[in-house]
Structures are given as structure tokens and as C-alpha cells.
N, C-alpha and C positions, 0 to 999 in steps of 0.2 A: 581308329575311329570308323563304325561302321559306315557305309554310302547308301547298301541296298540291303532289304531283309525279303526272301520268298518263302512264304508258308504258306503248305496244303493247296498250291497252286494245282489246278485239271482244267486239260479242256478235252472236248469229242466232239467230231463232224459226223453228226448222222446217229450210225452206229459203230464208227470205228473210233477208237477213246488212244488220243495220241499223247497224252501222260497225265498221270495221276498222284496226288499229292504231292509235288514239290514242294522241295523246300532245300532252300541255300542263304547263304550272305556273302556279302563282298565289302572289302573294308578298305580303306582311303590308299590308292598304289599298287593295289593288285591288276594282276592281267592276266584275266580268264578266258579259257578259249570252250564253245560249246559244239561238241564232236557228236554227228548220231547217223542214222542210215537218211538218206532223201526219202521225205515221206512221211517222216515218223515224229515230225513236229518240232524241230529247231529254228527253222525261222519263224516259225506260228510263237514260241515261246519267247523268241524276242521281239518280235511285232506287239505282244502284249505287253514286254516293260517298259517298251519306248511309247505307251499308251497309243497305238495302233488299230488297236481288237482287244475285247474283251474277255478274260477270260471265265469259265465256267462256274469257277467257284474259286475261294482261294484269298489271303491277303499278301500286297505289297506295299512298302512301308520305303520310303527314301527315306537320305537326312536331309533335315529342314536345310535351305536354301542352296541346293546345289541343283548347279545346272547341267541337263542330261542331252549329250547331243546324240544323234542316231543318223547312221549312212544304210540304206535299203541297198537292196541288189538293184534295182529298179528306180534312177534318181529322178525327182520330182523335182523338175525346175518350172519357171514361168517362161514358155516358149516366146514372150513378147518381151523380155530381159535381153541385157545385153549381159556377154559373161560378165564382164566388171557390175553389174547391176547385180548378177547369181553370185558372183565370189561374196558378197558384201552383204547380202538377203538375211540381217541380222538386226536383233533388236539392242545388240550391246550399243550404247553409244559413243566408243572409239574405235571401232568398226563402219558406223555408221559417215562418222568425223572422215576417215579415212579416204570410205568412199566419194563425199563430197569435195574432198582433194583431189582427188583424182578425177573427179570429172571436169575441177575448175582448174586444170594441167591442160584439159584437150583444149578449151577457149582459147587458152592464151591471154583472159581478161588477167591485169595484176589486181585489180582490185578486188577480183574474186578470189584469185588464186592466194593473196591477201589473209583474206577474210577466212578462208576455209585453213590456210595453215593458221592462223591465231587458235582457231579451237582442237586442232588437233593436239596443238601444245598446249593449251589451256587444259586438255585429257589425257597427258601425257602417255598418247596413244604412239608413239612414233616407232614403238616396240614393236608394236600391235604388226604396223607398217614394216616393218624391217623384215619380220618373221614371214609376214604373207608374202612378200616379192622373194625370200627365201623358201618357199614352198609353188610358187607359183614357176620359179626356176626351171626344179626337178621334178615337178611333173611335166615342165616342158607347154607351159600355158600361157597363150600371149596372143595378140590381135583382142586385146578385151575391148573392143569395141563391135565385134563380130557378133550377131545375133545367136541365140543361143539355138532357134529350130533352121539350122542350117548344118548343126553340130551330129557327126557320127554317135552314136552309143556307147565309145568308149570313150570318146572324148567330152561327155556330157556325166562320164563316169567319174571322170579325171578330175572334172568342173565341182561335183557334189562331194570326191573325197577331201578335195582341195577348203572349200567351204565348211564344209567339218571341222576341220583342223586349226584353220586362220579363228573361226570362231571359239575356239578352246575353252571347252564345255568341262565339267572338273569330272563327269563321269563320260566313257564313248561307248557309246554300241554299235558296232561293225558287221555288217554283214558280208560277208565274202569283199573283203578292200582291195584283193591285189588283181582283182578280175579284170582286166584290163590295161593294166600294170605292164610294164618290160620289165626285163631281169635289174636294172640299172638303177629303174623308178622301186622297185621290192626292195632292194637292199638297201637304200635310203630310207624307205618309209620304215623299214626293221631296224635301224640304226634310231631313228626321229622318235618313234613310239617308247624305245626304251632309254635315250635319253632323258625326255621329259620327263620320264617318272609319272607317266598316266595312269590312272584307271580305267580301264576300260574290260569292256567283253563282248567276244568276237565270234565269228560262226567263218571257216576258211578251212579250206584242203591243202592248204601249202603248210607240207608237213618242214619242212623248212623253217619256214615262217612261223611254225607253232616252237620249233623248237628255239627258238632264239629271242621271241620274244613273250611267250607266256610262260607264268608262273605253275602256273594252276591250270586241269584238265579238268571241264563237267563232261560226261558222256551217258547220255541219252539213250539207253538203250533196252526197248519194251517195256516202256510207260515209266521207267526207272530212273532215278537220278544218283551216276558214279558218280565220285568228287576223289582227283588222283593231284599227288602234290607234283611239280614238278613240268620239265617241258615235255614233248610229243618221248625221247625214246623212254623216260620214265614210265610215262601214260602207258606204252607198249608192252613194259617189263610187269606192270602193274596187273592189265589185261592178260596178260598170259597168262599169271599167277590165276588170277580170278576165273578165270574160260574151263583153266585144269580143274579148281577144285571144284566150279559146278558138273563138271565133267563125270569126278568120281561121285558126288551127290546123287546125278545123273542117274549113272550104272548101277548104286545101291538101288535105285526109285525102280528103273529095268527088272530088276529082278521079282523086287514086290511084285510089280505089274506082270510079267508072266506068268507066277503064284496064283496071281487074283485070274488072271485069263483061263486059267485051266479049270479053275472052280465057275466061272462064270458062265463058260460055256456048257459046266453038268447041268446046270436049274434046269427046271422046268418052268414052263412060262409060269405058274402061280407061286408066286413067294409068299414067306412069311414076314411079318415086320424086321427082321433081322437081316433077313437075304437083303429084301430090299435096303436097308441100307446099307447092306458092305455092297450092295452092285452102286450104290449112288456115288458110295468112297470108289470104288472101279472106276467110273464112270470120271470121277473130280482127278483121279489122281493120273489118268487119260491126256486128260486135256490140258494140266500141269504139263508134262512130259512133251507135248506136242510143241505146247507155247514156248518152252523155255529149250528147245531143239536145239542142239549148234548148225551155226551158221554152215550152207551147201560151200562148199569149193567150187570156184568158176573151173572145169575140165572140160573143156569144147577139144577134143584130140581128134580134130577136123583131118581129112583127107586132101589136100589142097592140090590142085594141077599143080604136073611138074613144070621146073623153071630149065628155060634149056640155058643156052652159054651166053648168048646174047641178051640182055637186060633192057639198059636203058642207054641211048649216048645220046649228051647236048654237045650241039657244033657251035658256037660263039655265038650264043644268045644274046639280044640285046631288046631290052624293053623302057619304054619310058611317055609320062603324063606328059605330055606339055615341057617345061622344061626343068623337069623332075626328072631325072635318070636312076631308074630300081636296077637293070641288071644291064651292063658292058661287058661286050667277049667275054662271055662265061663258059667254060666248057666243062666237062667232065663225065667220066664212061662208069657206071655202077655194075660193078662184081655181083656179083650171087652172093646170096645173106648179108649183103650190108645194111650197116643199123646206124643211121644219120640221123643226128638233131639239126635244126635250123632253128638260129639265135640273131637278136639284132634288135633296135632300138624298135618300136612301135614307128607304123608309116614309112620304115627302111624297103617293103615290098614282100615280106617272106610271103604270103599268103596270096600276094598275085601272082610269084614265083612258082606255087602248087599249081593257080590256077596254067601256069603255061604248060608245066610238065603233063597236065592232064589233058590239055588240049581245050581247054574250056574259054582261055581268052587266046590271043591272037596277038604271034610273036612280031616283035619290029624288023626282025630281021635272025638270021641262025636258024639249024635245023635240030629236032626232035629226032631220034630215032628208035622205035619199038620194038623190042624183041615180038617175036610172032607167038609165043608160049607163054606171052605176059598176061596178067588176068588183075586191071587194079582197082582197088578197093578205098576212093576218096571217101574220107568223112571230113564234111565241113561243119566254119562252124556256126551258121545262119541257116542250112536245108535241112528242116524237119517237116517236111511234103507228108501231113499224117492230115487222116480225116479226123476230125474231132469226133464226129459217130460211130468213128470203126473202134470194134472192140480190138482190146492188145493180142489175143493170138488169133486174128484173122491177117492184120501188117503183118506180122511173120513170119505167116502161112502165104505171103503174097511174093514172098523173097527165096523160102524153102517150106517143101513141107518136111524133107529128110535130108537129114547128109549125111554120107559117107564116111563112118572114123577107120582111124589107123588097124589095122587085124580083123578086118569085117565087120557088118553090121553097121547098125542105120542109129543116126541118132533125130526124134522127131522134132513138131517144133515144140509141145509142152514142154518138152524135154530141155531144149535149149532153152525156154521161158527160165523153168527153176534154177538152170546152174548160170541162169546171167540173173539171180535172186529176184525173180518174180514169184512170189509163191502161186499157188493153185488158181485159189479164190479171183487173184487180179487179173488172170489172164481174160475172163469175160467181162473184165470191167472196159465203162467206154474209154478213149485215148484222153477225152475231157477233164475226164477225173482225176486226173497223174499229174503231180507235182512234176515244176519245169524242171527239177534232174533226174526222173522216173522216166521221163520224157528222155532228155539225152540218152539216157541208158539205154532206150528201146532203139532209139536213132543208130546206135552204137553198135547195138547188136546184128540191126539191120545190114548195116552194112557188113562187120565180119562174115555174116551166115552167107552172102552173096559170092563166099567161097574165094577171094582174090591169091595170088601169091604174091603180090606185092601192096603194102599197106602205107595208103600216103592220110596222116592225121595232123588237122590243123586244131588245135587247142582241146583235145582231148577229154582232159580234165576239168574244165568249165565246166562249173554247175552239176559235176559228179562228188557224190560223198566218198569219207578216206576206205571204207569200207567195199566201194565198187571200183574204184582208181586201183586198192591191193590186188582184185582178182583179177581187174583188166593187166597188171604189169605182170599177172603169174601166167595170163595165158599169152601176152606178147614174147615173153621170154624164152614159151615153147615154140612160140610161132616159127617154122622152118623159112618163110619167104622171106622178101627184101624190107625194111619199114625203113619209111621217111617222114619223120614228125615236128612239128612248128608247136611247141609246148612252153609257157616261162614256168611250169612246175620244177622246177631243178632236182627235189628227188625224183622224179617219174625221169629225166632225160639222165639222171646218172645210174639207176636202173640199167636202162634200154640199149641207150646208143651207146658206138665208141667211134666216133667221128662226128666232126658237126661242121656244117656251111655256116661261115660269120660272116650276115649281114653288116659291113662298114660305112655304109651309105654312101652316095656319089656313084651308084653302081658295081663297088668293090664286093666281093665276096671271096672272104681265105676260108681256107680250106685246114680245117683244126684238126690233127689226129689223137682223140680223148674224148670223155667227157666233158660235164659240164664244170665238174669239180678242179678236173686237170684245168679247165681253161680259164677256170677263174684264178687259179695257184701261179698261172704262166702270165697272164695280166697284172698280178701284184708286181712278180718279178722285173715284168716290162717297165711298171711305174717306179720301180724304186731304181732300178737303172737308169733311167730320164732323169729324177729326183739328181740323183749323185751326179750325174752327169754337167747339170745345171747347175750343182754346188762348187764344180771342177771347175767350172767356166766364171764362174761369179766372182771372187779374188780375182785372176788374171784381170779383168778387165779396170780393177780398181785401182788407182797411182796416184795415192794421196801424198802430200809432200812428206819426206822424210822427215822432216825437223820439226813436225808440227804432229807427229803421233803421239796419242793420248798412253798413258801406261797403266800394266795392272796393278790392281791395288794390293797389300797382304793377303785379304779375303779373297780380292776374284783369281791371285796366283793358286790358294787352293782350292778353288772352285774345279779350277782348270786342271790338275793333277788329279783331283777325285776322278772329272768327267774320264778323262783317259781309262782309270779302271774302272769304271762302271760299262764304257760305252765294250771293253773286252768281255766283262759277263756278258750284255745284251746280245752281243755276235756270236756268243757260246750256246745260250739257249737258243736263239733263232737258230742255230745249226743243230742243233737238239728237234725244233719242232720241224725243221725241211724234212728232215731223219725217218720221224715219225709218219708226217703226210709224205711221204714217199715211199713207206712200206706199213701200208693201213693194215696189212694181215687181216682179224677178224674184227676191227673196229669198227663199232656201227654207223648209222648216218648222224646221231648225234652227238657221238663222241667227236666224228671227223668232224662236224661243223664248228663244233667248241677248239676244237684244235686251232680249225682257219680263224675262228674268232683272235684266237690268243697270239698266233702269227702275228696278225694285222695288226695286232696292239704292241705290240713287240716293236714292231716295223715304223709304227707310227711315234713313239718314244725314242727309239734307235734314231727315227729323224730329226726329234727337237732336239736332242741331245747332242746331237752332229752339229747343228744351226748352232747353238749356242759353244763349242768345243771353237767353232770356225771364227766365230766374233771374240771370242777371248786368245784365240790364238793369234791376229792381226794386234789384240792391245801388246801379248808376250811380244811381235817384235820391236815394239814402241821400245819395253826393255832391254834389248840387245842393244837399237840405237845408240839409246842413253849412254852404253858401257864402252862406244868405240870410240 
């Protein structure tokens, strides 16, 4: 059943034409992700199907009566709402039932409280109810009596994803969801979306996240609409294919065009109707070639100061709000080229912890110590200190006009412009005119080019498309200095780093040697140990009378014989896929992910299977009893 039909969809700001004739469909279950460069009109395209902005020309066509919910990057709540007033800002009426429940919970009145549960069961809404205090959970949302303009930006983020969802809309459009998200609340809401079996179509840089929960890739790119089946590493192998063969297209086009260069330069300024138009076909088949150019390689092969022996040492840091404690005796001394991720629940402190190491806030107690050869290079992720009137390469020209690369020579700042993909044309544009990840990007560049050898990045990725996020991890990769990044991207931190600080909250911070992937692999293993552990312990404590045990029946005696062999495959393959994620050789990021998926489903069968193996094996000793 189809949901949505786009046909001969265009729109243009000005004179720059940011896509032209689209056309797609999305049919009742699918889950589309829309991929394209910042700037070049993916959130403009979905602002116009959640009826946002108009667009230029073009039809779109829903099915009759479904309801279409839409999360902005940018949540619009009513600052004079209370959250439980914003969770509930819906016209379903068991939503609505709900809310008045809940507010006649805070009274304490019974006859209200009364009153408001008769209609919620009257609307057999208690689903409704169950699922929102289940999503309200793990986003980690609660005090809903708290004014909503007293609310952080991510937590007003948290508030509008949350509302989205309780409302369950039969079509979603997401715009970048996990923005503000911790790794913990991601991988829930990538579990959530694909169990319910939604529709939905989303615009996100967590390539992760695309691969685990979209079917289906749109990509957006120069005015074009791909359509690739499949998650992110498909989309990739798809792209590759497609890049190579415009590639050779390309080269056959090259040669034309050098043919037509060497005739065009004989004329003489007076043609004939002929000349004239083979210079016009020159002229068209020019500006083909130009438009359809492959994409620059980000190669910044910077000259950076040298790092002497002495780095960085914290002496037993300790920070803490009120009686919030972020970091207790923390210590530890950083080596030359180390590459740390910093992971932890949202509000556990990572990002005040940058700010200590930089010296920007003010420790409670413990010493900082600087190597003297240190040069570092904070990018946060609120200071974009830009003049909205200044054009984009005068900011760059304020930071370097040249630097230094590896083997001599200067690189300028135009220079730096196009290989961090600013073309020509933008560099004179105002800063005003730049989409807010055009903007990031410049922020980003700024601060590399300010030449550091130690690189501390708090969220990186926000609000960068997958196309500037690749060329930023190809030039971190060559980067020779120290980097220290606060990212929930999971492939950008399994990329980069091979260590990581974990934020544990209460002031705790271990100390991980891996990625992010090893630490999520070592986490499983922890819980499933706990798991057994508490299965170990649960029989002992039980001493039911001997004489009054229940016995199995002929069915559940072979219930219980099968589970035994089933439960030895299960432990066979689970030793099959440890095997595997422990020697990934060339496996890509989505095969690994598919792998951990299969793991955990493994693991998680392994476990009801064990539960139930445990309750039939307490009835089998009923039967021993019996026989003494």
C-alpha cells in the first residue's frame, strides 16, 4: 500500500536550484533514509513534505487518512508548557485522556483522578500510557512538571523526539533523531523504530544507525534523486559502482573536450553558423564536465609543530555542581599520538571535562599539567564566534593566510576552502547565507587550520553531512598529533580512536583499551555474566517442600531433552560468531554490525532458553522424588 507519491518535485533559492524534478514513493513499512552534501537541500525537501515550505513546482499525493508526524532539527515547543503538557500536545484523544490523568495524579483529588481514569478506559488508551512511560524511561525524562523554557536544547530535543513517538503517527519524518542522543538512548531508539514496523523517512549522519535501521537509501546529489536498496554499506557499494562508471563516462567526455579545445582555439573571432554552434556544443559540453566533476579529497598534509615527550598529565582531578559529582581522583598522563574517545550517559560531564583539560572552567581541586611544545586545537560544540557579514574566506584568512605542508610549500586559504569542499564561487559568499552545517564545517576548518598538535573535539559530527564527516575521518587519520573526542557517532569513534575514557557517573571514569565496538562486545559479555550469575544464585535460595513438588509431564519431559540440544547448537554458533568479531580481517562496518546484531540475538534466545531449561529442570527433580 502506497503512503507517499513525489512527482516533478523542484525547488530554487534565488538563483541556486537545489533539486529538480523529483520523484519517489514510499509504501506502508518502509524506512527511508535521505543522504545528500549540507546545503544542497535535504532538509528543505523534507520541510516541504511535512507541509513546512512550499515547494516550487511539483505534485505530492499522500494516502487518504494517515497521519504524518515530523521531528525538526530545531524542536518547537510552547515555552509556557509544562513537559507533561509538551509530551501530550496532541489531538489524538487517548493521548489527550492520558494527559488529563496525569495531571489529576498530581492533585491527589480521587474524584478527579476518578473521573480521568473512567475515560482513559472508556479509550482503551492504557497502551497508549504504558508505551509513553516506556519511552519516556529511556530517553531518561522525568520532573514533567518542570517548565519546558528552563529546558537545555537537548533536552527539549529529547522532549520533541519523545512526543513524536508517544503520538505514533502511521508515517515519521525525522530529521537528524539521534542528535543529542547518548550511545545507550541510539541503540534503543534503533531497536524501537525497527521493531514497530514504522514508516518512516529520515535525514541522519549515523551511519550506524542507517545501517541497522533503513531499508532503503535516497541520495541527493546535484539536483538528483539516487534510490539504492538496502542499508548504508549497500548504499556505499552502490555508490562506488555509480562514481566509477561516471568516472569512465567522464574520461570519454575529456577527451571530446580537448578535440573540441584545440579547434576552438583556431577560429577566428568571426564564425559561421556552424562554427557557432559546434563552439555552443564546446561551450555546453564545458559546463557538463565541470558540474558533474568528482567530488575534491579533503588533503590538508598540514606541517604541524613538533610534540616534545611531555604531553598532557592530570593529577587527581575532581569536579562537581552542587551535589553532582562529574569527575573524583581522576588521574592519567597522555603519550604521544594517542587517539581517546570519551563516552558516557548525556549529563555524566564529558564536555565539562574538555572544558577542564583546556583550562576554560575551573578545577575543584587536582593539577593540569602542559607540555610546553603543546599547541591545542578545541572545537566546541556551541562557539561559532562568526560575523554574519563576513564573507567565508576572510574567517579563514583571519585564522591563516598560508600554512606550511609536509616537503615545502605553502598551502593558501582558497586552497584550504576547496579541499574542506567549499567551491570557488562560496568563498565570497556572506557567512549568513550558509546552511547550519556549511557553518559547522567552516567552524571546523577554523579551528584545524589554527595549526594545533593536539586535537580536543566535542561532537564533531553534529550537523555535518556523511560526505564531510568521510573527509574529516581521512584527514584525522593522517593527523600525526594527539586527538581527544567526545562523539556518540560510533563509526567516526571506531574509525579514530583505540582507547576510550567511560564516563560511569558518580564521578567514575575507566579507562577502556579499544574502540567503541570492542567496548560494546565487552559490555555484552559483562551482562551476560551478571545474567548467569543471578541464574546461579536464584535455585539456591529456593527450598520448596520436597513432598509437595509438582512433576513433568510426557510433553514437558521432552521439551526438556530437546532444550539440552538446542541450547548446545546455540553455544556453538555463539562461539562461531565470538570467532568472527574477534578476527574481522576485511569486514566492513556493516557486515560487523550485522554480526553484533546476530550475537545479541543469539544471546538473547540462549537466555530464554536457559530460563526455561531452569524451570523444567526443578519440575525433573519432582520426578526423581517421586521414584525414592
Amino acid at each position: 500500500m502506497f503512503y507517499l507519491r513525489v512527482d516533478s518535485l523542484s525547488k530554487a533559492y534565488h538563483d541556486k536550484v537545489l533539486f529538480e524534478d523529483v520523484a519517489f514513493s514510499l509504501s506502508k513499512g518502509q524506512r527511508v533514509a535521505l543522504v545528500a552534501r549540507n546545503g544542497t537541500g535535504k532538509t528543505t525537501l523534507i520541510r516541504i513534505l511535512a507541509g513546512e515550505e512550499p515547494a516550487d513546482k511539483g505534485r505530492i499525493e499522500w494516502a487518504r487518512d494517515i497521519r504524518v508526524g515530523f521531528l525538526p532539527q530545531e524542536p518547537r515547543l510552547n515555552p509556557e508548557h509544562t513537559i507533561l503538557e509538551a509530551l501530550y500536545a496532541s489531538e489524538r484523544p487517548e493521548l489527550q485522556a492520558i494527559q488529563a490523568y496525569e495531571k489529576a495524579l498530581q492533585t491527589h483529588d480521587s474524584a478527579l483522578i476518578q473521573k480521568a481514569y473512567a475515560e482513559v478506559d472508556r479509550l482503551h488508551a492504557w497502551d497508549f500510557q504504558l508505551k509513553a512511560q516506556q519511552i519516556l524511561s529511556r530517553l531518561k525524562i522525568d520532573q514533567l512538571s518542570q517548565p519546558v523554557a528552563v529546558l537545555s536544547g537537548g533536552q527539549k530535543r529529547r522532549i520533541a523526539l519523545a512526543q513524536t513517538l508517544i503520538d505514533a503517527p502511521d508515517f515519521l519524518i525525522l530529521d537528524e533523531p539521534t542528535n543529542h542522543l547518548d550511545l545507550e538512548m541510539m541503540e534503543w531508539l534503533e531497536q524501537y523504530l525497527t521493531a514497530q514496523s514504522m514508516t518512516l523517512l529520515m535525514v541522519t549522519h549515523d551511519r550506524y544507525f542507517l545501517e541497522a535501521v533503513c531499508d532503503e537509501i535516497l541520495e541527493l546529489d546535484r539536483g538528483q534523486l539516487y534510490r539504492v536498496s538496502g542499508g548504508f554499506s549497500d548504499y556505499l557499494a552502490q555508490k562506488y559502482a555509480r562514481l566509477a562508471r561516471e568516472e569512465r563516462e567522464t574520461e570519454v567526455a575529456r577527451n571530446r573536450y580537448r578535440r573540441e579545445l584545440v579547434w576552438f582555439r583556431k577560429q577566428p573571432r568571426a564564425r559561421g553558423t556552424k562554427s557557432r554552434a559546434r563552439s555552443e556544443a564546446f561551450l555546453a559540453l564545458e559546463e557538463e564536465l565541470n558540474a558533474g566533476a568528482p567530488e575534491k579529497a579533503l588533503e590538508l598534509d598540514i606541517l604541524m609543530p613538533r610534540l616534545g615527550t611531555k604531553i598532557l598529565e592530570l593529577h587527581h582531578l575532581a569536579k562537581a555542581f552542587g551535589p553532582q559529582v562529574l569527575l573524583n581522583d581522576f588521574s592519567h598522563t597522555f603519550s604521544r599520538g594517542d587517539r581517546i574517545g570519551v563516552v558516557g550517559p548525556n549529563g555524566s560531564g564529558k564536555s565539562t571535562f574538555l572544558n577542564l583539560i583546556t583550562g576554560e572552567e575551573d578545577l575543584d581541586q587536582g593539577e593540569r599539567v602542559l607540555g610546553e611544545t603543546v599547541s591545542l586545537g578545541y572545537y566546541r560544540q556551541q562557539n561559532m564566534a562568526f560575523r554574519e557579514d563576513q564573507r567565508v574566506i576572510d574567517a579563514v584568512k583571519e585564522i591563516a593566510e598560508v600554512l606550511p605542508v609536509r616537503g615545502g610549500g605553502q598551502i593558501t586559504a582558497a586552497q584550504m576552502l576547496e579541499r574542506f569542499l567549499f567551491p570557488a564561487p562560496v568563498h565570497w559568499r556572506q557567512i549568513s547565507t550558509l546552511s547550519g552545517g556549511e557553518k559547522r564545517r567552516l567552524y571546523l576548518l577554523t579551528v584545524l587550520l589554527s595549526n594545533p598538535n593536539f586535537l580536543i573535539l566535542d561532537e564533531p559530527t553534529n550537523d555535518l553531512d556523511i560526505a564531510t564527516i568521510e573527509v574529516l575521518e581521512d584527514f584525522l587519520q593522517d593527523f600525526q598529533g594527539n586527538l581527544l573526542v567526545v562523539s556518540h557517532d560510533r563509526w567516526f569513534m571506531d574509525r579514530l580512536v583505540d582507547h576510550l575514557f567511560v564516563f560511569e557517573g558518580r564521578g567514575l571514569v575507566r579507562y577502556f583499551p579499544g574502540n567503541y565496538t570492542d567496548y560494546w562486545l565487552a559490555q555484552q559479555e559483562q551482562e551476560k555474566a551478571q545474567r548467569l550469575q543471578a541464574r546461579e544464585e536464584k535455585p539456591a535460595e529456593r527450598k520448596p517442600p520436597r513432598e509437595n513438588k509438582p512433576r513433568l509431564s510426557y510433553k514437558q519431559q521432552k521439551e526438556f531433552e530437546g532444550l539440552e540440544q538446542e541450547l548446545e547448537k546455540l553455544q556453538q554458533r555463539k562461539a562461531e560468531l565470538e570467532q568472527e568479531l574477534a578476527n574481522p580481517g576485511d569486514l566492513g562496518a556493516g557486515s560487523l554490525q550485522r554480526l553484533s546484531a546476530a550475537f545479541g540475538e543469539i544471546e538473547a534466545e540462549i537466555e530464554s532458553k536457559e530460563m526455561r531449561w531452569l524451570e523444567l529442570a526443578e519440575l525433573a527433580e519432582g520426578n526423581q522424588d517421586s521414584t525414592l
